[in-house]
C-alpha positions in Angstrom: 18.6 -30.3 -7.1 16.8 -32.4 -5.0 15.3 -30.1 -1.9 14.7 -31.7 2.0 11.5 -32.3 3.1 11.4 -28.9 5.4 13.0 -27.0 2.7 10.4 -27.4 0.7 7.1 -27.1 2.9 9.3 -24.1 3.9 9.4 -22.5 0.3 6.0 -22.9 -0.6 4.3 -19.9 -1.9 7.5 -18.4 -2.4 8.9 -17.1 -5.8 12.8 -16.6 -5.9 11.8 -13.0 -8.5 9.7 -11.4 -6.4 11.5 -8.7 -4.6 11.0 -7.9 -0.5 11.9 -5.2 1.1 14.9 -6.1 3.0 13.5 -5.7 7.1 10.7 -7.8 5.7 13.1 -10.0 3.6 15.0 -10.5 7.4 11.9 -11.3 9.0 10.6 -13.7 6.4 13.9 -15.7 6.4 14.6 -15.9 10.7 10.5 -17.0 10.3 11.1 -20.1 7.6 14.8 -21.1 9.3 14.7 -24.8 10.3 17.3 -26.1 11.3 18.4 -27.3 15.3 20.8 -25.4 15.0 21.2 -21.2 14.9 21.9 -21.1 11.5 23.3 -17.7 10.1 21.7 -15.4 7.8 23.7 -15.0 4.4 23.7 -13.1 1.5 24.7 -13.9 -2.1 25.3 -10.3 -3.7 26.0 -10.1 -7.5 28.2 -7.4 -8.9 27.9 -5.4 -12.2 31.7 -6.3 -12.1 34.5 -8.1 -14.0 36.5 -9.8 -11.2 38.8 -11.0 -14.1 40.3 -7.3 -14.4 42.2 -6.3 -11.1 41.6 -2.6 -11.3 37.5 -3.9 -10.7 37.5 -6.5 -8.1 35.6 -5.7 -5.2 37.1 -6.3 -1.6 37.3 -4.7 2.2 36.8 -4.9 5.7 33.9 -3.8 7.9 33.5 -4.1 11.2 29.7 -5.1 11.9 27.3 -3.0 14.3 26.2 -5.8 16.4 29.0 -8.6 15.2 28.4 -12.0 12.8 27.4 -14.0 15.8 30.8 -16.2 15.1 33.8 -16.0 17.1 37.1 -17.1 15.0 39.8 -18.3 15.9 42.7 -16.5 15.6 46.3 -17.0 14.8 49.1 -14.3 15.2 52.6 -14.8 13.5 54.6 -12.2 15.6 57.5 -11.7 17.8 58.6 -10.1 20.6 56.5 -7.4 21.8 54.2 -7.4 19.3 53.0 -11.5 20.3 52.5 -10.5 24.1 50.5 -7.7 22.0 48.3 -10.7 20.4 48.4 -12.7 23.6 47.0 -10.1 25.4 44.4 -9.4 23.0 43.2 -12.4 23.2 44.8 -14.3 20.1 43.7 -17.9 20.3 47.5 -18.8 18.6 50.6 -16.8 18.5 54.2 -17.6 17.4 56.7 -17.5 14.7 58.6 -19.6 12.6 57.4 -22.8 14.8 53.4 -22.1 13.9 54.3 -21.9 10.1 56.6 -24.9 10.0 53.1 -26.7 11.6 51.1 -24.6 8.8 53.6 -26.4 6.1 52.6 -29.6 7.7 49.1 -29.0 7.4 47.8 -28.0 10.8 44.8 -25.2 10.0 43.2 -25.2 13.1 42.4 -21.6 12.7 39.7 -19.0 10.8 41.9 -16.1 10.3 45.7 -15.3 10.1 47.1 -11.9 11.1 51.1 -11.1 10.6 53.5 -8.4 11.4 55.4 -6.9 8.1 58.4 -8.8 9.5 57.6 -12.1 9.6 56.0 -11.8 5.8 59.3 -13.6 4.6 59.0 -16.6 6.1 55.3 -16.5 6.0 55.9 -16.4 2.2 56.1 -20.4 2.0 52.3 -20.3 3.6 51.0 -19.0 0.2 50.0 -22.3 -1.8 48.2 -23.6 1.7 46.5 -20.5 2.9 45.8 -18.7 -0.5 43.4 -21.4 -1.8 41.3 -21.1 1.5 41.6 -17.4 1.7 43.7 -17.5 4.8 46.9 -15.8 3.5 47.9 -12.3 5.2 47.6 -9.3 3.2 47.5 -6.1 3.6 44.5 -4.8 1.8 42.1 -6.9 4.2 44.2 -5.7 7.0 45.5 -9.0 8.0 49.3 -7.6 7.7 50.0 -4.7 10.3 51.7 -3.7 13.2 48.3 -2.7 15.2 48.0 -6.1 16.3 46.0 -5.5 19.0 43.6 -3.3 17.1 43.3 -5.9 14.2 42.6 -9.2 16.6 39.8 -7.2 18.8 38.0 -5.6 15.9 37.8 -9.5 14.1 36.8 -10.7 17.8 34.4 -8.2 17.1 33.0 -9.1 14.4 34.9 -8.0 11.5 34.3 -9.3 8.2 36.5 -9.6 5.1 34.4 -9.2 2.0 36.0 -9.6 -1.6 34.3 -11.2 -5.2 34.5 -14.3 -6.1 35.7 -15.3 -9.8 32.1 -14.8 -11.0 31.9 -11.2 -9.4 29.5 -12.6 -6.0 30.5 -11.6 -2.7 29.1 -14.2 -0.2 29.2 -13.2 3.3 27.0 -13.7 6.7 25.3 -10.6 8.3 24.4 -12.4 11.9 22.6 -15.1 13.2 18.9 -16.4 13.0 19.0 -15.7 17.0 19.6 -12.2 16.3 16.9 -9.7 16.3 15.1 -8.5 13.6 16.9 -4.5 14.2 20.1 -5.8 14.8 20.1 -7.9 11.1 18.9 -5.3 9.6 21.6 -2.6 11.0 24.5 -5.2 9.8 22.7 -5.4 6.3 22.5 -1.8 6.4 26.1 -1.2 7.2 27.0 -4.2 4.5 25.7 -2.7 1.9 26.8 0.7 2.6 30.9 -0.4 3.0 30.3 -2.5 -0.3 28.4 0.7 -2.1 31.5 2.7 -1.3 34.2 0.1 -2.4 32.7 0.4 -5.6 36.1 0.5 -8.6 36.0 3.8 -10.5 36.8 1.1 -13.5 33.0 -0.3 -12.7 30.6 0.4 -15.3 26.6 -0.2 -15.7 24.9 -1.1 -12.7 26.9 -1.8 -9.8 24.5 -3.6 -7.3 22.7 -6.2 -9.2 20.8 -8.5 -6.8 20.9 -9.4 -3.4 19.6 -12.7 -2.2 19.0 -13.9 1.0 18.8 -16.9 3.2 19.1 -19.0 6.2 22.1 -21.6 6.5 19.3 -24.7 5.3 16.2 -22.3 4.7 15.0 -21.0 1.1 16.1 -17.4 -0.5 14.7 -14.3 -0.9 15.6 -11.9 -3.6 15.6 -8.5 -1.8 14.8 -5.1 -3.1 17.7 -2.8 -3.6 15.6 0.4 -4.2 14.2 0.1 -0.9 16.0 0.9 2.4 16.1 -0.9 6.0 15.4 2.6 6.8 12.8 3.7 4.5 11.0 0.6 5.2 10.9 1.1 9.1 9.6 4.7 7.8 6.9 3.3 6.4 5.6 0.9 8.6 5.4 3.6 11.4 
């Protein structure tokens, strides 16, 4: 692959097997970020896992300490109360049957899609447009529930859906390179803790395999799973 000219001058002297310590791996990564843009920090994280086998693929929610840095849009298919709920959480789109008809006709000017239990019928026709994108409702990442309110201000929050992809990776984004240094490293914390506990009794081996890390446009870092944000910061002071 051929690498940009700041890319490059940016990865000198840096070997993608060499492990860092993860505050140090945060530190190294907001210090070698490039871009005009604030570009988020991201983490590739490879599972001793068989995503092919259902009882073993890895997925949950967590609701990050200080937030991804990214506000989504939301949209709410509810009725009644439960869409003044939305509204009044601050839902960016509510409705019913008239926001999936524009779905079907390929409007997806939204990030995430929460829906009552009641209005999973009709949303059924959605599936072949949202599942590919990972937009489809579903109860497991909490994205079907009657706590409407509670759902759209813990995503405004910054919860995250994590889940392995088909080659057992969960990619996801713990913040911002405008974030502090702590702040990263209390969301990588907290990342790695919800995805240690998800872990499928049907896992064998070695669970966490390797964690890489990286700006948006800047180079990786492998980062070193038998050391702690925590243990780290213990031994620097």
């Amino acid at each position: 692959m051929k690498r940009g000219k700041s890319y490059t001058e940016k990865a000198k002297g840096r070997s993608r097997t060499v492990l860092v310590a993860p505050f140090s791996a945060i530190k190294w990564v907001k210090e070698n970020s490039f871009a005009k843009f604030d570009e988020s920090i991201d983490l590739s994280i490879n599972l001793g896992v068989d995503p092919r086998k259902a009882d073993q693929i890895v997925r949950g929610t967590i609701v990050l300490p200080n937030g991804s840095g990214k506000v989504p849009r939301i949209l709410v298919l509810a009725q009644g109360d439960k869409a003044a709920e939305a509204k009044n959480a601050g839902a960016d789109f509510v409705g019913g049957d008239e926001l999936i008809e524009k779905i079907v006709g390929g409007w997806l000017d939204f990030d995430i899609c929460i829906a009552t239990p009641d209005m999973m019928k009709n949303a059924g026709k959605l599936g072949k447009v949202l599942g590919p994108r990972k937009l489809m409702p579903n109860p497991k990442s909490g994205t079907v529930t009657m706590e409407v309110e509670k759902a759209v201000k813990e995503i405004k929050k910054g919860r995250l859906e994590f889940r392995t992809d088909k080659f057992g990776v969960i990619h996801i984004t713990i913040g911002r390179v405008s974030f502090e240094a702590k702040q990263l490293a209390q969301n990588y914390s907290a990342l790695i803790d919800a995805i240690v506990k998800a872990k499928p009794s049907a896992a064998k081996g070695k669970y966490l395999k390797s964690v890489y890390m990286s700006s948006t446009m800047g180079p990786s870092v492998k980062v070193d799973l038998n050391k702690t944000v925590e243990s780290e910061m213990a031994e620097v002071a």
